[in-house]
GUFITI-656854 format. One line per field, with one value per residue (C-alpha): residue number from 0; chain; x, y, z. Coordinates in nm, 3 decimals, m for minus. Layout:
N
k	[NUM; ...]
c	[A; ...]
X	[X; ...]
Y	[Y; ...]
Z	[Z; ...]
This chain:
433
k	[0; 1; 2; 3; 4; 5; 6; 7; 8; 9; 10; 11; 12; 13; 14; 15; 16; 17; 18; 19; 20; 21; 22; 23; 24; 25; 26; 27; 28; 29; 30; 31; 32; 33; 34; 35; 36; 37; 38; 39; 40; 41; 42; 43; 44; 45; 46; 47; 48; 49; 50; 51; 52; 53; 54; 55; 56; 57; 58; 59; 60; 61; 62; 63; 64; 65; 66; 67; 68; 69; 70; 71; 72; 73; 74; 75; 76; 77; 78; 79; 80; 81; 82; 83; 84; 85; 86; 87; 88; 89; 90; 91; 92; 93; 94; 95; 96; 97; 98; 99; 100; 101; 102; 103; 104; 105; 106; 107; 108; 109; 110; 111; 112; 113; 114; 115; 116; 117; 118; 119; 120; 121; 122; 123; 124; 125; 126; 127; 128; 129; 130; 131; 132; 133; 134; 135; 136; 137; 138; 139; 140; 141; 142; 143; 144; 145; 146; 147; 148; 149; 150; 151; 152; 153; 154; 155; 156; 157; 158; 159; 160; 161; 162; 163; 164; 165; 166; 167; 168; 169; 170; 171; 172; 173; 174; 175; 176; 177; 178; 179; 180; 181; 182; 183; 184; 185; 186; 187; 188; 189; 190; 191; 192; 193; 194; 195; 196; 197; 198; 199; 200; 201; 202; 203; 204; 205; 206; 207; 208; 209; 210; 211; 212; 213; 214; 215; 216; 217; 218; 219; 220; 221; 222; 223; 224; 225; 226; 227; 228; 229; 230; 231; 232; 233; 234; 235; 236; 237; 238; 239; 240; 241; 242; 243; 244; 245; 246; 247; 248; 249; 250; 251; 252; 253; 254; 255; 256; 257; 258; 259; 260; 261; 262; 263; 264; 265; 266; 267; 268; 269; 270; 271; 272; 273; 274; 275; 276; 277; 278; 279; 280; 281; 282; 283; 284; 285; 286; 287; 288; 289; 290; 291; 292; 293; 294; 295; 296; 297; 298; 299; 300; 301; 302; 303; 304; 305; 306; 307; 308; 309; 310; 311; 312; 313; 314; 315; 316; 317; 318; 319; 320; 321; 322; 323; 324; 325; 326; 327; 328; 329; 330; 331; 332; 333; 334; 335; 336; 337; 338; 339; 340; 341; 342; 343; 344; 345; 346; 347; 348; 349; 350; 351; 352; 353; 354; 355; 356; 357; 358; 359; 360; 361; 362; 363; 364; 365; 366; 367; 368; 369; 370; 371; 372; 373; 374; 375; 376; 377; 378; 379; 380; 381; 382; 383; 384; 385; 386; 387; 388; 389; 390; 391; 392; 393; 394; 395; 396; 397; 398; 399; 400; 401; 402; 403; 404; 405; 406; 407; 408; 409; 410; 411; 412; 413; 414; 415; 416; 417; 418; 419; 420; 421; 422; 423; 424; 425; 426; 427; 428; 429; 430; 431; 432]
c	[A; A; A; A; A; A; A; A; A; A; A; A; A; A; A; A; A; A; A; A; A; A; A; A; A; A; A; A; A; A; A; A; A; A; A; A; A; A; A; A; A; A; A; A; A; A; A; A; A; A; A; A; A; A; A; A; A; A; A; A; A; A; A; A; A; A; A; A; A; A; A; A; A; A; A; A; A; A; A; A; A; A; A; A; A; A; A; A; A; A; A; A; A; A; A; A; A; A; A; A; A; A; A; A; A; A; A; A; A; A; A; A; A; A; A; A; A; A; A; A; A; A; A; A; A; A; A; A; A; A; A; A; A; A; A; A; A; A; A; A; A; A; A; A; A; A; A; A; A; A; A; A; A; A; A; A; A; A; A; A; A; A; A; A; A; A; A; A; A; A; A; A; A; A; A; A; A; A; A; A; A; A; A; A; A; A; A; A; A; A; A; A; A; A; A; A; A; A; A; A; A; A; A; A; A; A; A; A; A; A; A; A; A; A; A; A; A; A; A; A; A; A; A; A; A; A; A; A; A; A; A; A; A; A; A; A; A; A; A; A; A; A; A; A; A; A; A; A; A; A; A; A; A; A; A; A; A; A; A; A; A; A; A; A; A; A; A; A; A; A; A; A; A; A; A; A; A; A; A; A; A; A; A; A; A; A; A; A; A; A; A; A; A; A; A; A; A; A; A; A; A; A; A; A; A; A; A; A; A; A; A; A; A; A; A; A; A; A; A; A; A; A; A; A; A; A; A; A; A; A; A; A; A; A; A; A; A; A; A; A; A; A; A; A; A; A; A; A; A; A; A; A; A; A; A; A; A; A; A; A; A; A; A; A; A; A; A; A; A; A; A; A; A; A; A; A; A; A; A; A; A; A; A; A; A; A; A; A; A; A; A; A; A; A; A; A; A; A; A; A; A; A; A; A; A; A; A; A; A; A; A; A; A; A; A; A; A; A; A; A; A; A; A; A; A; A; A; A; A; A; A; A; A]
X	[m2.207; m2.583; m2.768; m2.949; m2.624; m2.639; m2.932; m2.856; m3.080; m2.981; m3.146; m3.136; m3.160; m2.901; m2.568; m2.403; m2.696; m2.723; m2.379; m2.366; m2.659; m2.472; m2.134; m2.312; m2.462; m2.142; m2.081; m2.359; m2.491; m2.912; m2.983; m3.287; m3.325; m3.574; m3.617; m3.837; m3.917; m4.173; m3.911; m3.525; m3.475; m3.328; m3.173; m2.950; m2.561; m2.286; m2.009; m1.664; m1.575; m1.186; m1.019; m1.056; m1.449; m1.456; m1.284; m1.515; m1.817; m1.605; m1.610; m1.950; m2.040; m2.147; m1.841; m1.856; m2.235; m2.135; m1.811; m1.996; m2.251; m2.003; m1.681; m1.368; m1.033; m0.665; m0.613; m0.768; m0.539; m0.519; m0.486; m0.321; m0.602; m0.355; m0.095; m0.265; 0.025; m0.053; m0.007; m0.073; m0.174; m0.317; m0.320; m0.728; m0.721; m0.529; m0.504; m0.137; m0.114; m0.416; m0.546; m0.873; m0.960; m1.180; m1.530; m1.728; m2.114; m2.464; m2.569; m2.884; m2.733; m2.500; m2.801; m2.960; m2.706; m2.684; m3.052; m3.062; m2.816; m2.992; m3.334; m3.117; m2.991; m3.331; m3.269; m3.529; m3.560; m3.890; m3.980; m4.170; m4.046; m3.949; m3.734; m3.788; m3.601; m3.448; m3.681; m3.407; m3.054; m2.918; m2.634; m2.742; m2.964; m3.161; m3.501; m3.652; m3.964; m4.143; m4.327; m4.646; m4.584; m4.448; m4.128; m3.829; m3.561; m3.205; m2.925; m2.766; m2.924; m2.644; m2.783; m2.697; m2.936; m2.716; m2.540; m2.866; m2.882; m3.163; m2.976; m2.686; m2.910; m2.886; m2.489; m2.435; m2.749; m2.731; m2.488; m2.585; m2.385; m2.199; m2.210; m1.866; m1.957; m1.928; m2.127; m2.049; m2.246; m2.300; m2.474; m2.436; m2.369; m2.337; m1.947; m2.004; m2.077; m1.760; m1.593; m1.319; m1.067; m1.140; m0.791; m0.979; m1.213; m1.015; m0.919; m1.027; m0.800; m0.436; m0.210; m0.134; m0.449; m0.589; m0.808; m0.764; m1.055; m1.178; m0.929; m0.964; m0.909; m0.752; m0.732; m0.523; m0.742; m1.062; m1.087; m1.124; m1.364; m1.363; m1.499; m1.554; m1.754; m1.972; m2.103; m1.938; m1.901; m1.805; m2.045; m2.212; m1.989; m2.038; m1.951; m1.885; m1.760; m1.725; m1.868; m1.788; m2.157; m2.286; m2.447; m2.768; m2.793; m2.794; m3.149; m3.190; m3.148; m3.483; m3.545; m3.202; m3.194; m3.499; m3.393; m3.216; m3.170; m2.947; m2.742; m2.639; m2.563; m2.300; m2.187; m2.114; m1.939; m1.608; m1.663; m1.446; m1.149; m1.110; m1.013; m1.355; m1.396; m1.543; m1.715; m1.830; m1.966; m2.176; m2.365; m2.640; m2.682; m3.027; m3.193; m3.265; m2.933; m2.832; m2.768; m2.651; m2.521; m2.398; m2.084; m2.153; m1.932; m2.012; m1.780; m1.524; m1.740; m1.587; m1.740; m1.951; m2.154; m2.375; m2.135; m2.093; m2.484; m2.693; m2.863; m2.629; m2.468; m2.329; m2.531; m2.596; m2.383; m2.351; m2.081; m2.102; m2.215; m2.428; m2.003; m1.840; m1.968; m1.688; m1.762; m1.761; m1.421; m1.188; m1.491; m1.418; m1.754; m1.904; m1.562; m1.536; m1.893; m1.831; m1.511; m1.715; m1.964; m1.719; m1.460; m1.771; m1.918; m1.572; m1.504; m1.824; m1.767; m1.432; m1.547; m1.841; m1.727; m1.394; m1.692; m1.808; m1.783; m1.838; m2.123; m1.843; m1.890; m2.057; m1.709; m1.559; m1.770; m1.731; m1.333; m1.382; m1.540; m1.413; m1.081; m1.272; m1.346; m1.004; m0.897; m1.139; m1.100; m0.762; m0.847; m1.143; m0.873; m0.614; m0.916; m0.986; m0.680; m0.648; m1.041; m0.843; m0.612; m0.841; m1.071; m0.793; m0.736; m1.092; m1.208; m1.143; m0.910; m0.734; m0.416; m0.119; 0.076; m0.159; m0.129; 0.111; 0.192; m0.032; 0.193; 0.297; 0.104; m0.215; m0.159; m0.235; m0.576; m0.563; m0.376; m0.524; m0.562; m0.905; m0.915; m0.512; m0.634; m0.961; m0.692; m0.481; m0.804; m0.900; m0.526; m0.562; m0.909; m0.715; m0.480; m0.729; m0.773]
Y	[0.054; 0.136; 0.122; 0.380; 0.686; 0.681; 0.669; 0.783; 0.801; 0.737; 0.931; 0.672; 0.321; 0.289; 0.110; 0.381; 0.417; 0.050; m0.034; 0.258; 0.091; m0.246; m0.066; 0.079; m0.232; m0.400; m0.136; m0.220; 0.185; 0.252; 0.264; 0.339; 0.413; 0.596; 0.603; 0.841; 0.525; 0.291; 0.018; m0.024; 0.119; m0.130; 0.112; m0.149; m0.103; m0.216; m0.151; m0.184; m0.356; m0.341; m0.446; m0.169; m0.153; m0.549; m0.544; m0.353; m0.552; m0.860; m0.712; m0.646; m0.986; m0.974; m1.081; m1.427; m1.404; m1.175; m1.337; m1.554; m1.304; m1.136; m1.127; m1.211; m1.051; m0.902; m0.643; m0.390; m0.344; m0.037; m0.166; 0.041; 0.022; 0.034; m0.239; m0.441; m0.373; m0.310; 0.035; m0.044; m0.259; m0.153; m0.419; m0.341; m0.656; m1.012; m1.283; m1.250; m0.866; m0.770; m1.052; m1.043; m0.993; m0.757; m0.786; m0.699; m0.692; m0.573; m0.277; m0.436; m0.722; m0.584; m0.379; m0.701; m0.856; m0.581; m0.550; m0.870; m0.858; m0.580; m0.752; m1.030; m0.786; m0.696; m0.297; m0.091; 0.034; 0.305; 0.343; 0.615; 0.819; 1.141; 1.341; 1.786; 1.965; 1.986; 2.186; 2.169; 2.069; 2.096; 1.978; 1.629; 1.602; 1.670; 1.666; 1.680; 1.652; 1.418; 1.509; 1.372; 1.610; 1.379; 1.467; 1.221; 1.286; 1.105; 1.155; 1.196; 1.225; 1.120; 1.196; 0.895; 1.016; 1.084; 1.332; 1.567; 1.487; 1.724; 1.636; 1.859; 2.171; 2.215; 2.156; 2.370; 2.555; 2.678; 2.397; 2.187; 1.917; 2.077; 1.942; 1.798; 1.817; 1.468; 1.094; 0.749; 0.553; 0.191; m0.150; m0.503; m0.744; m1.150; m1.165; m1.434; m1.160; m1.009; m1.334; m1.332; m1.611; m1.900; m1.900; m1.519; m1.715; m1.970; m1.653; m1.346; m1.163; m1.279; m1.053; m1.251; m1.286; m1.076; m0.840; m0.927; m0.787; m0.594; m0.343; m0.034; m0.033; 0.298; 0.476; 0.848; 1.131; 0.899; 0.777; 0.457; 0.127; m0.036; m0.381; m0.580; m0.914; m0.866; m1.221; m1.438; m1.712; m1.353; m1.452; m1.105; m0.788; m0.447; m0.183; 0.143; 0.455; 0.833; 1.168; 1.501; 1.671; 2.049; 2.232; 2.213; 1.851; 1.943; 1.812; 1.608; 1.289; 1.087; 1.202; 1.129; 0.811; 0.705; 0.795; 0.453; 0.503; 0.870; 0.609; 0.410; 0.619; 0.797; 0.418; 0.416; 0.698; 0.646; 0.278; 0.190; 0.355; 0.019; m0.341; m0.536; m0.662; m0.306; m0.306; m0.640; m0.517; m0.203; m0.445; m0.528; m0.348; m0.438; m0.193; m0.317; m0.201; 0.067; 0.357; 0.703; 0.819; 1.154; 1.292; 1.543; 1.627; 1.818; 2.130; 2.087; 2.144; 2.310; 2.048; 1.760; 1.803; 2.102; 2.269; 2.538; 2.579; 2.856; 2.698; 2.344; 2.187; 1.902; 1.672; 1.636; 1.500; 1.367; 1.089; 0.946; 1.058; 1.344; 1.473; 1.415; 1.250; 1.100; 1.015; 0.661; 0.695; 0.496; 0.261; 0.398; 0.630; 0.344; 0.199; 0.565; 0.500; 0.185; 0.327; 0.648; 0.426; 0.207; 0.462; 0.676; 0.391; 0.316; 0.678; 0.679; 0.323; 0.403; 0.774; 0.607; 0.279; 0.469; 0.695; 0.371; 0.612; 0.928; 1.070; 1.259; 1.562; 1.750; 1.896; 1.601; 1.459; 1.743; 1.721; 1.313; 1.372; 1.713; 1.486; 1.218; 1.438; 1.523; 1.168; 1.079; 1.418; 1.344; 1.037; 1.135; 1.392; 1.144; 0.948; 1.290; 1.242; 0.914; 0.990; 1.252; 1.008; 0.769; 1.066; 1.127; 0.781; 0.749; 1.082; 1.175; 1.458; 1.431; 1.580; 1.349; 1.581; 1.580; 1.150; 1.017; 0.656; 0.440; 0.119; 0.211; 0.017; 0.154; m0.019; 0.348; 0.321; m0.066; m0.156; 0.100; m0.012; 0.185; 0.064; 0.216; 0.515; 0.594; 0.510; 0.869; 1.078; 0.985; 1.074; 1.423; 1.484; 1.465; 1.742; 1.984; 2.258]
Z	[m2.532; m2.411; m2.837; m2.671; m2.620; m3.017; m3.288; m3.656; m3.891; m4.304; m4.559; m4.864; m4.932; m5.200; m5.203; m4.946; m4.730; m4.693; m4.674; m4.428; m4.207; m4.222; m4.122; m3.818; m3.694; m3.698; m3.416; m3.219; m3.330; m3.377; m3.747; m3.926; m4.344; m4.502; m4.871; m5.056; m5.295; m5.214; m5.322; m5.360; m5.691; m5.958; m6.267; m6.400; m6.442; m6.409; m6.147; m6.110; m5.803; m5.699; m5.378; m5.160; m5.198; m5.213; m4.847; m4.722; m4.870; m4.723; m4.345; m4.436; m4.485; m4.880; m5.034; m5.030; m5.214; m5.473; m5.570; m5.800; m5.962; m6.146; m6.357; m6.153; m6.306; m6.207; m6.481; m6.738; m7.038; m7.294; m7.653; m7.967; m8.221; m8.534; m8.421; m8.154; m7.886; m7.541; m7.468; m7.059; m6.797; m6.487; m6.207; m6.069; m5.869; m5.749; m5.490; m5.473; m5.471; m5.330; m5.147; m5.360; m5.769; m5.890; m5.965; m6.262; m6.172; m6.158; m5.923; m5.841; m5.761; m5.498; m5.417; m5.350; m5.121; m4.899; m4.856; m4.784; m4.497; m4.366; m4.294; m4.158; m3.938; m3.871; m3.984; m4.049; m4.368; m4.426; m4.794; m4.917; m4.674; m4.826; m4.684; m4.722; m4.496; m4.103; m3.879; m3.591; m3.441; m3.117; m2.991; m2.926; m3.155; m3.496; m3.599; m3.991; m4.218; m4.413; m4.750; m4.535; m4.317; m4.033; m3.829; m3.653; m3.441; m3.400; m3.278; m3.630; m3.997; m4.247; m4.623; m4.821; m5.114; m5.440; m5.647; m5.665; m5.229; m5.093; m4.763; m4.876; m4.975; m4.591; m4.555; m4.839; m5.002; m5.382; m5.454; m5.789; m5.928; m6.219; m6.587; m6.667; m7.051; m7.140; m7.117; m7.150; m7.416; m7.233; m7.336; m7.278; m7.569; m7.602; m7.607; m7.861; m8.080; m8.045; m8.234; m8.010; m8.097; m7.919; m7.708; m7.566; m7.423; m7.250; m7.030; m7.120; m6.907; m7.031; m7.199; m7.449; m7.615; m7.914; m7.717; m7.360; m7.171; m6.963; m7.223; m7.381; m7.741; m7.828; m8.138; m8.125; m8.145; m8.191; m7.850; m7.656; m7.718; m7.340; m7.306; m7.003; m6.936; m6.639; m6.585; m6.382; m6.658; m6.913; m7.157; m7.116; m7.227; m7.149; m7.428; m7.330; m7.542; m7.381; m7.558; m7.520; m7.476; m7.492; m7.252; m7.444; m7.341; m6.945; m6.822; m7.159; m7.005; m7.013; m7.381; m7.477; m7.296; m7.463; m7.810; m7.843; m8.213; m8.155; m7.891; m8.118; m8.362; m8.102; m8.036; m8.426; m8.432; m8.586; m8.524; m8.869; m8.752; m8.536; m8.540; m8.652; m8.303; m8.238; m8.520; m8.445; m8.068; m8.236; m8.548; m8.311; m7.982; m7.801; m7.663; m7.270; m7.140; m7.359; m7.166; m7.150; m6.820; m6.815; m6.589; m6.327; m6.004; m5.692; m5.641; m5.342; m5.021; m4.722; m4.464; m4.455; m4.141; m4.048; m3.800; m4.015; m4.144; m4.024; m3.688; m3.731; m3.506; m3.657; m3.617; m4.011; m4.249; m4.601; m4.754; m5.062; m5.424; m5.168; m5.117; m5.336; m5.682; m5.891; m6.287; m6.351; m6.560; m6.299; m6.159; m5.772; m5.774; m5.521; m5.385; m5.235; m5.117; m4.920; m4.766; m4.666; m4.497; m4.318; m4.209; m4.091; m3.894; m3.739; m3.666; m3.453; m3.289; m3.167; m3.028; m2.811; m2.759; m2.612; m2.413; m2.229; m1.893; m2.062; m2.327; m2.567; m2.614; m2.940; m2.980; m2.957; m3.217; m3.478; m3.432; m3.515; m3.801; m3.951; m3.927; m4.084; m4.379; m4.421; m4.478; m4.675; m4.922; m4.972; m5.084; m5.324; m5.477; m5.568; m5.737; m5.949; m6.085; m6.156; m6.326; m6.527; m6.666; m6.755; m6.966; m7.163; m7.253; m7.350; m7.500; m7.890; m7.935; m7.579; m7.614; m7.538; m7.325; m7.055; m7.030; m6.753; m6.704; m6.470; m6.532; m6.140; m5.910; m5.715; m5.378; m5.263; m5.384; m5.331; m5.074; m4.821; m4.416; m4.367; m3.987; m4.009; m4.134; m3.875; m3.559; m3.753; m3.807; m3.394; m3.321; m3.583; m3.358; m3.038; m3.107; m3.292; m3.089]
């Protein structure tokens, strides 16, 4: 394929929009990144790697770098706070079922990895480079604005830039991520502070241990206590607890966030109504990594390209938190990310690289990717449920009606052929009329 047929530009330089860059290359596809940042932005956190996003990171090329700069486990369990028994285990990873474990880690230090591979893919990547607005779009290509004033063209501008995406205000203007009314409460602790018995630490992640972690300890109509060891040798834990939250707090953030004495208070919170390992985790909670991240989603959008804006023509679109923002509850927020980036990439491969004699067509490209979004929605609406599930596990006063199982496996969520899936939405694209 001539690098010159396609050029696509990525608004963002986070963990999609790099992963998204990398993902392209692979494809032999023009990429360029512009952050509005003058550097890659390091907010701490921890994420929840599990197979599906680890695969991808794997064709990426990352895998092998970050298996060893995190925690390495097969399965999160949910604890009875009274008796001790576990109430459920939830397979999030394993060699023999899944070909790969899951991974506990840092966000900057995935962030890390992948911007490494991208300057050793030699990938541009413009900071402060803010991106205001598209002046134009036909139907080959797309033009925008700089704060400086400056303009670019490409042949496409995907907007990699977050849940509050200023890419998207084009897509789909007037439409705010929406309050979900609740927050998780998150630091990082010594596990040795836990006082785990010593047998817990041989492996943290058997069964048969007191706590096995990562777990939820869960106490009716209190809530859950999660723990989960995020270094790779697990002698770093994070703590996390969720909150329900009013309205009033919507746009709070920085002042709550700094008020680390009100965060650990809400930590506290009913703390004696469990075993004294929780109470053990709360006694001394340092202030670098304690956190409040608050839960928003972005309401079901009818596309995620610009053929249906006022003057679009396609050739913008949005994937990731900018589509389709999923709370942190089940850990796939950025596992959706990474498969968004991939499938996306792929999608766009296979259409030109199955060109070679012909330029396709902008029709053909908005049926490839309109059928792209389908896939990919059904997807991120199974994962609403299973984040469903896992608030009412976690949240005081959920009512126990509304819990289902999850002992069944997830090889749905796990086990999924992405590659599989891009050779259906090509075949769906064909036959759309």
């Amino acid at each position: 394929m001539d690098d010159s047929a396609l050029r696509v530009a990525i608004i963002g330089a986070g963990l999609s929009g790099l992963a998204l860059a990398l993902a392209l290359h692979q494809q032999g596809i023009n990429t360029s990144i512009y952050e509005a940042r003058d550097a890659p932005l390091d907010i701490g956190g921890g994420l929840m790697l599990t197979p599906n996003g680890l695969k991808v990171l794997e064709k990426l090329g990352i895998y092998q770098s970050l298996n060893t700069q995190g925690y390495n486990f097969d399965r999160i369990y949910f604890q009875d706070g009274d008796s001790g028994r576990i109430l459920e285990t939830i397979e999030y990873g394993g060699l023999e079922r899944y070909g790969i474990r899951a991974l506990r880690t840092y966000r900057r230090t995935v962030l890390k990895e992948l911007l490494a591979k991208a300057h050793a893919n030699r990938i541009p990547i413009h900071f402060g480079r803010k991106f205001t607005h598209i002046v134009s779009e036909t139907e080959d290509d797309v033009a925008w604005e700089f704060a400086d004033g400056t303009t670019e063209t490409a042949s496409l501008l995907i907007g990699a830039d977050g849940i509050h995406s200023t890419v998207r205000q084009y897509l789909a203007p007037g439409v705010e991520p929406t309050f979900a009314s609740m927050a998780a409460i998150v630091a990082a602790i010594p596990t040795a502070q836990l006082e785990l018995p010593k047998a817990d630490l041989d492996d943290s992640n058997n069964a048969s241990n007191v706590h096995p972690l990562p777990g939820g300890i869960v106490v009716p109509k209190v809530g859950a206590f999660v723990m989960a060891p995020q270094t790779f040798s697990g002698d770093e834990t994070m703590i996390t607890v969720q909150r329900a939250m009013s309205e009033a707090t919507h746009g709070r953030w920085t002042d709550l966030d700094a008020d680390k004495e009100a965060l650990k208070a809400l930590f506290r919170q009913n703390s004696d109504r469990f075993p004294p390992v929780v109470q053990n985790a709360v006694r001394d909670i340092p202030h670098a990594n304690l956190k409040i991240w608050p839960f928003y989603h972005i309401p079901r959008l009818d596309r995620w390209t610009s053929a249906q804006a006022p003057g679009g023509c396609g050739r913008v679109a949005i994937l990731g938190d900018s589509a389709h923002a999923l709370p942190p509850s089940a850990g796939q927020g950025v596992n959706q990310a990474f498969e968004d980036a991939y499938t996306f990439a792929l999608v766009l491969g296979r259409l030109f690289l199955n060109s070679s004699t012909q330029k396709p067509t902008n029709d053909q490209l908005q049926k490839a990717l309109y059928s792209w979004q389908l896939f990919r929605q059904a997807r991120v609406d199974r994962v609403l449920e299973l984040n469903r599930q896992m608030d009412l596990r976690r949240m005081p006063g959920a009512p126990n009606t509304d819990i289902t199982a999850m002992n069944e496996t997830f090889d749905w969520l796990f086990k999924i052929d992405l590659d599989a899936g891009v050779t259906e939405c090509m075949k769906s694209a064909d036959m759309m009329q």
